[in-house]
C-alpha positions as CSV (number, residue, x, y, z in Angstrom):
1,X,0.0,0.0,0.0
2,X,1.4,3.3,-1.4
3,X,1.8,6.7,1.1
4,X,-2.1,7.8,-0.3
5,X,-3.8,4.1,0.4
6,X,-2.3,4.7,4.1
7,X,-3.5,8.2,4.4
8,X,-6.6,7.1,3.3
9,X,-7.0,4.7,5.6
10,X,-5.8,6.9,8.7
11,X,-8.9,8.8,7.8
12,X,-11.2,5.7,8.5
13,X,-9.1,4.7,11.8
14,X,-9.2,8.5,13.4
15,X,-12.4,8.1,13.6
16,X,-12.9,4.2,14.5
17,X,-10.0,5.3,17.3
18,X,-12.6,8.0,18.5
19,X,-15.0,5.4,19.3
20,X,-12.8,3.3,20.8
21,X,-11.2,6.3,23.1
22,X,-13.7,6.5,26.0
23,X,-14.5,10.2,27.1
24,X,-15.0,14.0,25.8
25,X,-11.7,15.0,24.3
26,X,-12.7,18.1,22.4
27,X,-11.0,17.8,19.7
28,X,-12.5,18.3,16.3
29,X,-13.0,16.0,13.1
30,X,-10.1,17.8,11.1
31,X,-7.7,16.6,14.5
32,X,-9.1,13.2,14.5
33,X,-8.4,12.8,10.9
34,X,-5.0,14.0,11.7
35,X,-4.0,11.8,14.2
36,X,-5.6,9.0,12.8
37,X,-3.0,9.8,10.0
38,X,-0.4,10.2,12.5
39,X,-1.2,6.9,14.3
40,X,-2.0,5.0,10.6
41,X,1.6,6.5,9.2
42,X,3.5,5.2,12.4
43,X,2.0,1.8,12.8
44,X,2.0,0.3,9.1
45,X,5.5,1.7,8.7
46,X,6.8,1.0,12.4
47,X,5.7,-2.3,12.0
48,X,6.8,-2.8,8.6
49,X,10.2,-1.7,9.4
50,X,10.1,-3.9,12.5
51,X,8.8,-7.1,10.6
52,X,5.5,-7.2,13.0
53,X,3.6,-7.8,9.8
54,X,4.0,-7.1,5.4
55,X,2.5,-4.8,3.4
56,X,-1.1,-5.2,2.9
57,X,-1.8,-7.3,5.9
58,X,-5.1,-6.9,8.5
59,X,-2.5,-6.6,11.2
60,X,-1.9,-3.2,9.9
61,X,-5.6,-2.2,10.2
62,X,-5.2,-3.0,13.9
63,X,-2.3,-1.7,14.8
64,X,-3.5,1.8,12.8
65,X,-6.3,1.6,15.2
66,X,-4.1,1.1,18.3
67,X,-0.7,3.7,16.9
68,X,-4.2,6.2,16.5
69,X,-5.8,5.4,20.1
70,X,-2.2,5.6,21.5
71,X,-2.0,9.2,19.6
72,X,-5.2,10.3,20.8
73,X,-4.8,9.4,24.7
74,X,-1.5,11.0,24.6
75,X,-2.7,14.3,22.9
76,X,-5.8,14.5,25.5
77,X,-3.7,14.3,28.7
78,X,-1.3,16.8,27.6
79,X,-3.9,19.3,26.7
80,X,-5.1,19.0,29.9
């Protein structure tokens, strides 16, 4: 999957990871989008480069979802 197939995809998970992320966070869709970029970018490559899983792989869906939750509970308690 090229750089826009993951982008794309980071869309989709910022908002599955807003589900998942229990709690008002205030942040709007454009920042959710972003850091389900941000989370989607870091786990398929991070995991890629580690050997967690290939290219194309569900396990990169997942771990999207969980780099963007990880992303999104870190960005909440610092603006606090």
């Amino acid at each position: 999957m090229g750089i826009i197939g993951t982008i794309l995809i980071g869309l989709i998970v910022g908002f599955v990871a807003r589900l998942l992320h229990p709690g008002k966070d205030g942040l709007g869709v454009i920042m959710t989008s972003l850091l389900g970029i941000a989370g989607s970018l870091v786990a398929t490559y991070g995991g890629q480069a580690l050997g967690i899983y290939h290219a194309g792989e569900g396990a990169g869906f997942l771990g999207a979802v969980i780099g963007a939750v990880v992303i999104l509970f870190v960005v909440t308690r610092l603006k606090k």
